[in-house]
N, C-alpha and C positions, 0 to 999 in steps of 0.2 A: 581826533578828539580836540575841543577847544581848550587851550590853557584857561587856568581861574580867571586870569585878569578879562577875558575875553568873556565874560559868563555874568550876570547880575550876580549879585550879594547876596540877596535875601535868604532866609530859612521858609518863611510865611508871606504870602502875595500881599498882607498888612503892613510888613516890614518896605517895601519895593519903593524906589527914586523914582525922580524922573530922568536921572543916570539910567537904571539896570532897566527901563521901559524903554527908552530910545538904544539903546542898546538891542533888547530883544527886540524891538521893531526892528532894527536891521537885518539881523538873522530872519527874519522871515519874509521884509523882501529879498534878500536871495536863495530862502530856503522857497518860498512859493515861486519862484521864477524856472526850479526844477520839476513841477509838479509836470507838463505833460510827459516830460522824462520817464519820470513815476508810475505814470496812468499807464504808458504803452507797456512798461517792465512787465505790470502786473499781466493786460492782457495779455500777453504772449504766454501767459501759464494756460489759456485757454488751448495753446497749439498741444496736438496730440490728444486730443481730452475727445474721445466720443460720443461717451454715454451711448453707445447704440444707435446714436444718428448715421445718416449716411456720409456726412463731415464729420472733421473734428470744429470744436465749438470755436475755435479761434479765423477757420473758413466759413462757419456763417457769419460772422460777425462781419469779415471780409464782404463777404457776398453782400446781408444786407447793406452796409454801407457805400460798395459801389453801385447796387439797384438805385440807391435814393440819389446818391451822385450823378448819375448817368440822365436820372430822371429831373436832371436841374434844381434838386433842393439847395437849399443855402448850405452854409458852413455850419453853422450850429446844429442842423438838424443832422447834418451828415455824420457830426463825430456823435450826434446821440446814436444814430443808427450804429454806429463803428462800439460805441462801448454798453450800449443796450442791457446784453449780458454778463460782462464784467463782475457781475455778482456772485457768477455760477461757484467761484472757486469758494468764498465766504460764506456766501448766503444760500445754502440749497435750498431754503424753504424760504426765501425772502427775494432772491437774486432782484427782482426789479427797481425794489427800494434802496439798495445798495449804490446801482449805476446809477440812479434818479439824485441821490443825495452827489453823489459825487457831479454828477451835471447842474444841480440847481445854481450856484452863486454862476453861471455863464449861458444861461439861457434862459430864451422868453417861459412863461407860466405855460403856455399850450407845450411845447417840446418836454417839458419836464414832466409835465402828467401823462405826456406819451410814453415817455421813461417807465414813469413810474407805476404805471396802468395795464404796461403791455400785456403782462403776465395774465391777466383776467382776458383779458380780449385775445390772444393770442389761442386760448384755451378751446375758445369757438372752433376750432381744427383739430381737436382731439380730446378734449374734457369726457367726453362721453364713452371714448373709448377705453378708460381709465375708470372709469366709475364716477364722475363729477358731470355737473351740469355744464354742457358747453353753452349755456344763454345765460352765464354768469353776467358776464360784460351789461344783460339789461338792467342790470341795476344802477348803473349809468347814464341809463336814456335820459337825454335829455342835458345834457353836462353838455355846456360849449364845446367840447372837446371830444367829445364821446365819436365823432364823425372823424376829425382828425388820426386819432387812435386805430378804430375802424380799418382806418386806411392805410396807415404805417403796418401794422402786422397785414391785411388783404397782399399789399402790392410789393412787401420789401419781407417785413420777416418771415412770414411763413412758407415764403417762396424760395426763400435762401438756404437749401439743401439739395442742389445739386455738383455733385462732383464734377461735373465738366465745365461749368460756369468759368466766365474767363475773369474773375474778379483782381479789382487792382492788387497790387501788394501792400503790404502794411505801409511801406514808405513812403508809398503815395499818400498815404492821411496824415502822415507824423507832420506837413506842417499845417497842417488843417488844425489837428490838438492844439500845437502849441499858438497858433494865434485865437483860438475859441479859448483856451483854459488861460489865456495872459489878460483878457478881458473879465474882471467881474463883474457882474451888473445886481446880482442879488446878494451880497455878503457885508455883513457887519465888520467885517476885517478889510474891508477893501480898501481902507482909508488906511490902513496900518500901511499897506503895500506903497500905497503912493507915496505917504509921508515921509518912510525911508529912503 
């Protein structure tokens, strides 16, 4: 716990210095400097986690991220693949918007509507087996993206449930996180981080 002195003043963000704001900008260049800490913690809640697949959700995750690594994707795209699902634990009816939001401020606009999209597209593999339309995804024809997408669930995620797959281990991506999530490129805060 921070002592008071170490904490701004204010009651109301009306009240606030530019004391108690360079202050919190400090805390949050070191408090964002733990985030892919953070990100891996939470995924690891995936390990164990079934749902009935033939992995558990923290081995796909695996799996897709070394398909697209193996397959010479960049860094960025890689830890999108690595936290794709990251959602499942929060978001069961969202999960894709979850890891999308958490990947936006460090990736290009195509990796993040891959994120953010997968879930529709992904659906093509089973939507209809469930009672939904698996040609949900056309409602995106024609979206720059919509090919990209396509192709990340085709080649990486929907192929990422087999249990003999020799996928890397988590440790092998943790420095991958931390130099993709130490780079922001889309965040309104990211000028906090430098300043401090």
């Amino acid at each position: 716990m921070n002592a008071p002195h170490d904490r701004a003043q204010f009651t109301a963000m009306t009240e606030g210095t530019q004391a108690d704001w360079t202050l919190i900008g400090s805390h949050f260049s070191e408090f964002s400097k733990a985030l892919p800490t953070r990100v891996l913690t939470h995924l690891k809640l995936l390990d164990g986690d079934y749902g009935g697949f033939p992995v558990d959700r923290l081995e796909h995750s695996l799996q897709t991220a070394t398909r697209a690594h193996r397959d010479g994707r960049d860094e960025a795209y890689v830890v999108m693949a690595l936290l794709h699902d990251i959602g499942d634990t929060l978001g069961s009816f969202n999960h894709p918007e979850i890891g999308a939001a958490m990947l936006r401020p460090f990736v290009s606009e195509e990796v993040h509507w891959i994120a953010n999209t997968h879930g529709v597209f992904q659906g093509y593999y089973f939507f209809h087996y469930i009672g939904g339309d698996r040609d949900m995804r056309e409602q995106y024809r024609g979206h720059p993206h919509f090919e990209a997408c396509a192709e990340f669930c085709e080649k990486y995620d929907q192929a990422a449930f087999d249990p003999n797959y020799d996928s890397a281990p988590l440790d092998f991506f943790e420095p991958m996180v931390g130099r993709v999530m130490s780079r922001p490129i889309n965040s309104i805060y990211a000028k906090v981080g430098e300043a401090a």
